[in-house]
MARSE-126904 format. One record per atom (N, C-alpha, C): atom name; residue in one letter; z, y, x; residue number from 1. Coordinates in pm, whole numbers. Layout:
N
<atom = CA, type = A, w = Z, v = Y, u = X, seq = NUM>
...
***
This chain:
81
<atom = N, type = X, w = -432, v = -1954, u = -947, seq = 1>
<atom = CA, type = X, w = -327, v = -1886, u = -878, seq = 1>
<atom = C, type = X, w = -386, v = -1830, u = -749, seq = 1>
<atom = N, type = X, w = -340, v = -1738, u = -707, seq = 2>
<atom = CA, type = X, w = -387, v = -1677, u = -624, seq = 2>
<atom = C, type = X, w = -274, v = -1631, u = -519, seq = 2>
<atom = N, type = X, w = -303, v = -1690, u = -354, seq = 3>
<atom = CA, type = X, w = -244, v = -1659, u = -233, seq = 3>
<atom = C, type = X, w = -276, v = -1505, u = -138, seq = 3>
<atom = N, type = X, w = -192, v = -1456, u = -112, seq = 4>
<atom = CA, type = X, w = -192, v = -1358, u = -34, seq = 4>
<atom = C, type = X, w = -158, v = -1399, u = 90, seq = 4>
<atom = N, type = X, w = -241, v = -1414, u = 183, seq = 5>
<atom = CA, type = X, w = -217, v = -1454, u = 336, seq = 5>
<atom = C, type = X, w = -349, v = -1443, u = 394, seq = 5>
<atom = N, type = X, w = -292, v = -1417, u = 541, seq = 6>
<atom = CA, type = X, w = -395, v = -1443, u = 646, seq = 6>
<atom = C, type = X, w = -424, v = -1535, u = 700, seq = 6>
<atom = N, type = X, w = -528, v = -1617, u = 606, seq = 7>
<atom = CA, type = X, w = -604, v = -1779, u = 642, seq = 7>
<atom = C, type = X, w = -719, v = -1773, u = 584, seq = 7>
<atom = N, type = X, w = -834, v = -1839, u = 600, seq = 8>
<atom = CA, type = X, w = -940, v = -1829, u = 533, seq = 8>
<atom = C, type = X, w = -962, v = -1915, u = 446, seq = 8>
<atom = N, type = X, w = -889, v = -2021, u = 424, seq = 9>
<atom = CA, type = X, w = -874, v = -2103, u = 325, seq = 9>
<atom = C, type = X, w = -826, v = -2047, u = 213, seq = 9>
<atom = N, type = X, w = -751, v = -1934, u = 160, seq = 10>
<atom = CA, type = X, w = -688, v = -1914, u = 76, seq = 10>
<atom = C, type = X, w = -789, v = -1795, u = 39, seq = 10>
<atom = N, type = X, w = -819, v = -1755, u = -31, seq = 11>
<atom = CA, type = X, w = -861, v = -1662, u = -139, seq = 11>
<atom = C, type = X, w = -767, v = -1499, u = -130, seq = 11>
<atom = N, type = X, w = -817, v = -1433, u = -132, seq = 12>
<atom = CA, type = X, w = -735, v = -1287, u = -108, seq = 12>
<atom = C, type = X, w = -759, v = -1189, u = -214, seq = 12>
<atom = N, type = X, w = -691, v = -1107, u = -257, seq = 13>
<atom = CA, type = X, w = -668, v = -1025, u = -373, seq = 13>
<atom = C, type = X, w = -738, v = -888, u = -261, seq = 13>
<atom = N, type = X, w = -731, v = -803, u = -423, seq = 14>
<atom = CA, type = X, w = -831, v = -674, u = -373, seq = 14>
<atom = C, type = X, w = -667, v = -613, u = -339, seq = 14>
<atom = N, type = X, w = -666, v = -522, u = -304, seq = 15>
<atom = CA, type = X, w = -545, v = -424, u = -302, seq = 15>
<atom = C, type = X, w = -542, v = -369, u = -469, seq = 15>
<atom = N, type = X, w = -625, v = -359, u = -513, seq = 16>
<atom = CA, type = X, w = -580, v = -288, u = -615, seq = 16>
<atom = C, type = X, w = -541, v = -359, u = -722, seq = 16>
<atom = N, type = X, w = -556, v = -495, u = -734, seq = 17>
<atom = CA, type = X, w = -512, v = -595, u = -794, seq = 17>
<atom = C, type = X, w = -372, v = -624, u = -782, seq = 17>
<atom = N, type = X, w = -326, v = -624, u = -659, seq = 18>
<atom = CA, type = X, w = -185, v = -629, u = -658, seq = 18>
<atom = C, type = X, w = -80, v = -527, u = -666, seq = 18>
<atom = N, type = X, w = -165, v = -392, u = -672, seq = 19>
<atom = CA, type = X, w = -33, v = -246, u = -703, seq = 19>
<atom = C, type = X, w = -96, v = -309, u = -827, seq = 19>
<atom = N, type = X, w = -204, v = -327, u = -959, seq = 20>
<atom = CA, type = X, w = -189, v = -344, u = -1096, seq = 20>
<atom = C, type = X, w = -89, v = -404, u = -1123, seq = 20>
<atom = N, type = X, w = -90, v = -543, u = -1060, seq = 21>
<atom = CA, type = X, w = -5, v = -626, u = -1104, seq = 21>
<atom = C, type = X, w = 160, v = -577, u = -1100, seq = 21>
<atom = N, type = X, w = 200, v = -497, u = -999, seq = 22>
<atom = CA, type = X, w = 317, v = -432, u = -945, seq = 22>
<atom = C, type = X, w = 382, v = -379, u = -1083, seq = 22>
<atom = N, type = X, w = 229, v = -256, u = -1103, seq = 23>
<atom = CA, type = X, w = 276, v = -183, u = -1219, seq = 23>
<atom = C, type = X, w = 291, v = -239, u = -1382, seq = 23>
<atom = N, type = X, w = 235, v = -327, u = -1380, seq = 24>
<atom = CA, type = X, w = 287, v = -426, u = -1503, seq = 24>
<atom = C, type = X, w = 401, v = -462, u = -1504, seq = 24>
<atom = N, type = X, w = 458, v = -492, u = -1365, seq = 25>
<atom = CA, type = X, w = 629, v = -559, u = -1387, seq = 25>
<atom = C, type = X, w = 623, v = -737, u = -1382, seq = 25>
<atom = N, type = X, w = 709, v = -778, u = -1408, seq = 26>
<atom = CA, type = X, w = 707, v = -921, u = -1382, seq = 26>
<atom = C, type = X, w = 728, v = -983, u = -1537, seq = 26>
<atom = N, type = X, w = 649, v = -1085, u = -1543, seq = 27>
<atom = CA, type = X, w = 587, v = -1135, u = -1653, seq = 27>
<atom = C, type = X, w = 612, v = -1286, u = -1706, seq = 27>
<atom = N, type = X, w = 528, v = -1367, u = -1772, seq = 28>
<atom = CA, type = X, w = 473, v = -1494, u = -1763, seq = 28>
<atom = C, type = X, w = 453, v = -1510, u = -1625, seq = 28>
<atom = N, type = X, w = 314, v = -1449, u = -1640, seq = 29>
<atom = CA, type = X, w = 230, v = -1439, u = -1513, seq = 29>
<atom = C, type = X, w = 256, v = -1418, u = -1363, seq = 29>
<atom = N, type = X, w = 377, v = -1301, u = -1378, seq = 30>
<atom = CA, type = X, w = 385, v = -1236, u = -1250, seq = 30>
<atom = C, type = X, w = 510, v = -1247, u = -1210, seq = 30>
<atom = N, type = X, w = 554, v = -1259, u = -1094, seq = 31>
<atom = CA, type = X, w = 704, v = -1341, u = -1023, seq = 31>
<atom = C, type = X, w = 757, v = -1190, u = -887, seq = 31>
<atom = N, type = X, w = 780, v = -1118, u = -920, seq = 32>
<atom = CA, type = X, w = 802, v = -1029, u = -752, seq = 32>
<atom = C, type = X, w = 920, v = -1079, u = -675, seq = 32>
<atom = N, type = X, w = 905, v = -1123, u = -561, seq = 33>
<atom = CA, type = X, w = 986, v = -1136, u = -516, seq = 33>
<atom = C, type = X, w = 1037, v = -1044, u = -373, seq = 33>
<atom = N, type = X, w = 1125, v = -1012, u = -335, seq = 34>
<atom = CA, type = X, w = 1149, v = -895, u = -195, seq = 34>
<atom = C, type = X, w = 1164, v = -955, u = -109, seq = 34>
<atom = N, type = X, w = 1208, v = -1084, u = -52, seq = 35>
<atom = CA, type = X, w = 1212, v = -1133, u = 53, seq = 35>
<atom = C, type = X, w = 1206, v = -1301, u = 45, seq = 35>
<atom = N, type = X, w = 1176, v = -1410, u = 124, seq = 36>
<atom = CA, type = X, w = 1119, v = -1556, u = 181, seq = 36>
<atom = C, type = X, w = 1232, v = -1657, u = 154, seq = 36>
<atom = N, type = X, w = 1364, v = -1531, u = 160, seq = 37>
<atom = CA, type = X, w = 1490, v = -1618, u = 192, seq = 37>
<atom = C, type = X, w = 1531, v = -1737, u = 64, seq = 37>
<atom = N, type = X, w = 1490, v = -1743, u = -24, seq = 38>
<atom = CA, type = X, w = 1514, v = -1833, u = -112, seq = 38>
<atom = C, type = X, w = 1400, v = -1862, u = -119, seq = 38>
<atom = N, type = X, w = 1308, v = -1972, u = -69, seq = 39>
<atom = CA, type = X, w = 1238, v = -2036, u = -31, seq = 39>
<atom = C, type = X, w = 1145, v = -2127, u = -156, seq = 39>
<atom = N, type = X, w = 1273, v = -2242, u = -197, seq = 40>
<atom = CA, type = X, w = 1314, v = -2347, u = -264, seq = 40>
<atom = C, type = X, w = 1275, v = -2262, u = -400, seq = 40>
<atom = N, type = X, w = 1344, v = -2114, u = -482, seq = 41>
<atom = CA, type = X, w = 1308, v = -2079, u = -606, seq = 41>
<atom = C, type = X, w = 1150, v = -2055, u = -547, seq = 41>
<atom = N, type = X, w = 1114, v = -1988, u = -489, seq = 42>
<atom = CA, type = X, w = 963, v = -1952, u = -478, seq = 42>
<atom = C, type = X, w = 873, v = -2090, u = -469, seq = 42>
<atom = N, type = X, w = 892, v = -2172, u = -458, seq = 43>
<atom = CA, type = X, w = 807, v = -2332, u = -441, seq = 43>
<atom = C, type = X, w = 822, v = -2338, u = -584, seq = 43>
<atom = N, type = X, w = 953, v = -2352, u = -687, seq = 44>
<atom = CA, type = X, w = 991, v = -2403, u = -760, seq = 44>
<atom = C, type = X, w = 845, v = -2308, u = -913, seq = 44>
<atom = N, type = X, w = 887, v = -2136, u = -855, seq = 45>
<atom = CA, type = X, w = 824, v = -2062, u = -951, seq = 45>
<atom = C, type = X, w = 672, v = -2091, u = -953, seq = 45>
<atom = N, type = X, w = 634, v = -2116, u = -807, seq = 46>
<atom = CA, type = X, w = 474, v = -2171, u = -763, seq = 46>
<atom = C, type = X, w = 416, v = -2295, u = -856, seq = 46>
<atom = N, type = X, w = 497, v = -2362, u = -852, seq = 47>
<atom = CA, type = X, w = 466, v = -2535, u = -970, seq = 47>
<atom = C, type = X, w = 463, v = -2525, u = -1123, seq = 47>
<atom = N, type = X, w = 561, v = -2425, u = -1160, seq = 48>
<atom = CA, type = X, w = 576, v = -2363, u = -1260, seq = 48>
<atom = C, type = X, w = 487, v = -2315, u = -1320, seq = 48>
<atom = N, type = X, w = 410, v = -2243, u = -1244, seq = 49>
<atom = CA, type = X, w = 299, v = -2158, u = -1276, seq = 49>
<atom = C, type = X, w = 142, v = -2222, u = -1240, seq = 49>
<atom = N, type = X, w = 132, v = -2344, u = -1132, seq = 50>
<atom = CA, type = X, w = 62, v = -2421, u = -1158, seq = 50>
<atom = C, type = X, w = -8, v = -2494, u = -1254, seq = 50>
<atom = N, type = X, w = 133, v = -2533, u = -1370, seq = 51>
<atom = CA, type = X, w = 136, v = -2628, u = -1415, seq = 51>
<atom = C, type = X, w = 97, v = -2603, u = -1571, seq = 51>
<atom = N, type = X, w = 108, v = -2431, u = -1577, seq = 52>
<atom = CA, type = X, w = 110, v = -2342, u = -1724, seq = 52>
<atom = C, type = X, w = 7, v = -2253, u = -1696, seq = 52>
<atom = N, type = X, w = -64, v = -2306, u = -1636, seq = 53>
<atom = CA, type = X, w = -188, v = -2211, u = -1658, seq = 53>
<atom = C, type = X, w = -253, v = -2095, u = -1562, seq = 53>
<atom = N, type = X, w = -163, v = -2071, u = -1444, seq = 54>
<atom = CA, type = X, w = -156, v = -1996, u = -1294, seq = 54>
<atom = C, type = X, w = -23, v = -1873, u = -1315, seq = 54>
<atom = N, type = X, w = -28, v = -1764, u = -1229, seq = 55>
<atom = CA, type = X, w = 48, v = -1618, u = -1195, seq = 55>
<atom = C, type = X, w = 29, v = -1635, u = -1058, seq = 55>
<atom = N, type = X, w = 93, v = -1525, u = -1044, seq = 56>
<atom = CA, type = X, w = 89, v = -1460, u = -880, seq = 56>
<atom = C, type = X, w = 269, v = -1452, u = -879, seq = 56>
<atom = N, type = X, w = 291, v = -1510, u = -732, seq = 57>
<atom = CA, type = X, w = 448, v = -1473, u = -704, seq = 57>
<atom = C, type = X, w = 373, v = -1337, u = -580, seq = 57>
<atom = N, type = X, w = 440, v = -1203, u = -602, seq = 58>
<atom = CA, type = X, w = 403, v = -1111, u = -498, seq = 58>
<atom = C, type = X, w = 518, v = -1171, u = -404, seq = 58>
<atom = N, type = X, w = 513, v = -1162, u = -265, seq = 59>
<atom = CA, type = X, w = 661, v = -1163, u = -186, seq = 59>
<atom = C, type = X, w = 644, v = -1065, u = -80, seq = 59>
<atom = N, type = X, w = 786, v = -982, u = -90, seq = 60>
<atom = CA, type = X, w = 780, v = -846, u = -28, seq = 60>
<atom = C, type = X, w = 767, v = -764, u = -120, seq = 60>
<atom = N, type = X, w = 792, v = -783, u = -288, seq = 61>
<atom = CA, type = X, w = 783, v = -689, u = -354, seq = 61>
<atom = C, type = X, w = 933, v = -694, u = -473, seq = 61>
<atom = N, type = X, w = 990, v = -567, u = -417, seq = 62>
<atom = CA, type = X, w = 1169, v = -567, u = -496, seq = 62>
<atom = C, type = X, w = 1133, v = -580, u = -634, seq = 62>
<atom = N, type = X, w = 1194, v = -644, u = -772, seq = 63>
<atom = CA, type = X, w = 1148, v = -625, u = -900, seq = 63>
<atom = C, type = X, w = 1137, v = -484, u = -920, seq = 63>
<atom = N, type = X, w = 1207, v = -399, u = -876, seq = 64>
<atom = CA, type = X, w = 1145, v = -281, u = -928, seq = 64>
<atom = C, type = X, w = 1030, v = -185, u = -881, seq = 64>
<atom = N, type = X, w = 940, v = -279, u = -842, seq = 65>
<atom = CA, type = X, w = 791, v = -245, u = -802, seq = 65>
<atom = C, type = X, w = 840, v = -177, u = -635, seq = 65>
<atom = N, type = X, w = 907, v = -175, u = -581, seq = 66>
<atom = CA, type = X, w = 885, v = -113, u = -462, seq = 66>
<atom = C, type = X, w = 861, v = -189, u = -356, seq = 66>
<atom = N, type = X, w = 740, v = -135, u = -279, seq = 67>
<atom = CA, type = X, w = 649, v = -296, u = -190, seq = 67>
<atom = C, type = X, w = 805, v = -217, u = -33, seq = 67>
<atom = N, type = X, w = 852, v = -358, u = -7, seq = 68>
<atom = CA, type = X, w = 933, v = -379, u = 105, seq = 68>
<atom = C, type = X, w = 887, v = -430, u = 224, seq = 68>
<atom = N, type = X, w = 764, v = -525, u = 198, seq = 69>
<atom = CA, type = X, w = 719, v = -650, u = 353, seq = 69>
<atom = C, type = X, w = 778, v = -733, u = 339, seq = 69>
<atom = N, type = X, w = 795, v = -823, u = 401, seq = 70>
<atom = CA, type = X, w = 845, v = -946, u = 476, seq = 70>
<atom = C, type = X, w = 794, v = -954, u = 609, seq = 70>
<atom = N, type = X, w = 903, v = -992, u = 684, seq = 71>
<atom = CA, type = X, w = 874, v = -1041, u = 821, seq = 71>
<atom = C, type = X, w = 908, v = -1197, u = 805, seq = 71>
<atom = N, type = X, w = 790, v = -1259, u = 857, seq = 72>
<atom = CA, type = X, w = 805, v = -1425, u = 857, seq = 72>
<atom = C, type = X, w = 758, v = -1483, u = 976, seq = 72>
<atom = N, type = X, w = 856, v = -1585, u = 1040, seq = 73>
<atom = CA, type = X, w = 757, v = -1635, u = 1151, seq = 73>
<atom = C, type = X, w = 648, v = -1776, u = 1096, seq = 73>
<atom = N, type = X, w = 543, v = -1792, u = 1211, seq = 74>
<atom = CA, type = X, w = 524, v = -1916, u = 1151, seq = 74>
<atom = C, type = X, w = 594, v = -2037, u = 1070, seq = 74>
<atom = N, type = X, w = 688, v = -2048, u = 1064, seq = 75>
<atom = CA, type = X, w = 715, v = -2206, u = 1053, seq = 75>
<atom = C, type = X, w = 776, v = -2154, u = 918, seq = 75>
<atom = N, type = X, w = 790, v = -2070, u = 883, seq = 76>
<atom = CA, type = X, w = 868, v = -1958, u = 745, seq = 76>
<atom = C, type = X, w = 740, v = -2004, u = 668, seq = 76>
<atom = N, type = X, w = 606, v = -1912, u = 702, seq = 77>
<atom = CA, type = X, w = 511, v = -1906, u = 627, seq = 77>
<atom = C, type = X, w = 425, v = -2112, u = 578, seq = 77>
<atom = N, type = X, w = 499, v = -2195, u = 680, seq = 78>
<atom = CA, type = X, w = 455, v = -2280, u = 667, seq = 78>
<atom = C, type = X, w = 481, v = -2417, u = 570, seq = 78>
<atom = N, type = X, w = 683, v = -2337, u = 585, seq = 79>
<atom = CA, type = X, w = 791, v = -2367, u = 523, seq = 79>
<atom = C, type = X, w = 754, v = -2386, u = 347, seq = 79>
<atom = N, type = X, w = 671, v = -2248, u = 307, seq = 80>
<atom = CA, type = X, w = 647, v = -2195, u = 179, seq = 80>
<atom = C, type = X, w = 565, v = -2251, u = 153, seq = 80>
<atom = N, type = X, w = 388, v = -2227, u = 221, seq = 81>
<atom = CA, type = X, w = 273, v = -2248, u = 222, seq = 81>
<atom = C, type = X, w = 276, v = -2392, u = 192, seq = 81>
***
C-alpha cells in the first residue's frame, strides 16, 4: 500500500501514478475519496486493503476523478495516519 504524504518515512507515488490510477476509477484496488471528514471509513478501507493484498485510498479525489485537495491540520493528518 502506498501513502501520499509529506514524511520521509512513507514512500511517495510518481504523479503519474496517481492521475493513472484516477483514470481507472475506483476499484478492488483503488478507494477515491474527496475529503478527511469521515475519517473512521478511510481507517476502516486502509485495513481492508491491508489485509487483501494492498490499494491506494487517493484523498482529495471526488469519485468522479476530479482532484479537489484537502486542507488538514496536523492532528487531522495524525488522526488518519
Amino acid at each position: 500500500m502506498r501513502v501520499i504524504a509529506r514524511n520521509d518515512n512513507l514512500p511517495l507515488m510518481r504523479a503519474q501514478e496517481v492521475v493513472n490510477a484516477v483514470r481507472s476509477g475506483e476499484s478492488f484496488r483503488v478507494e477515491l475519496k474527496s475529503s478527511l471528514a469521515d475519517s473512521r471509513r478511510i481507517i476502516e478501507t486502509v485495513a481492508a486493503m491491508a489485509t487483501s493484498g494492498g490499494g491506494m485510498v487517493l484523498v482529495g479525489v471526488r469519485p468522479d476523478g476530479q482532484f479537489v485537495g484537502i486542507e488538514a491540520g496536523e492532528n487531522t493528518l495524525e488522526r488518519v495516519l
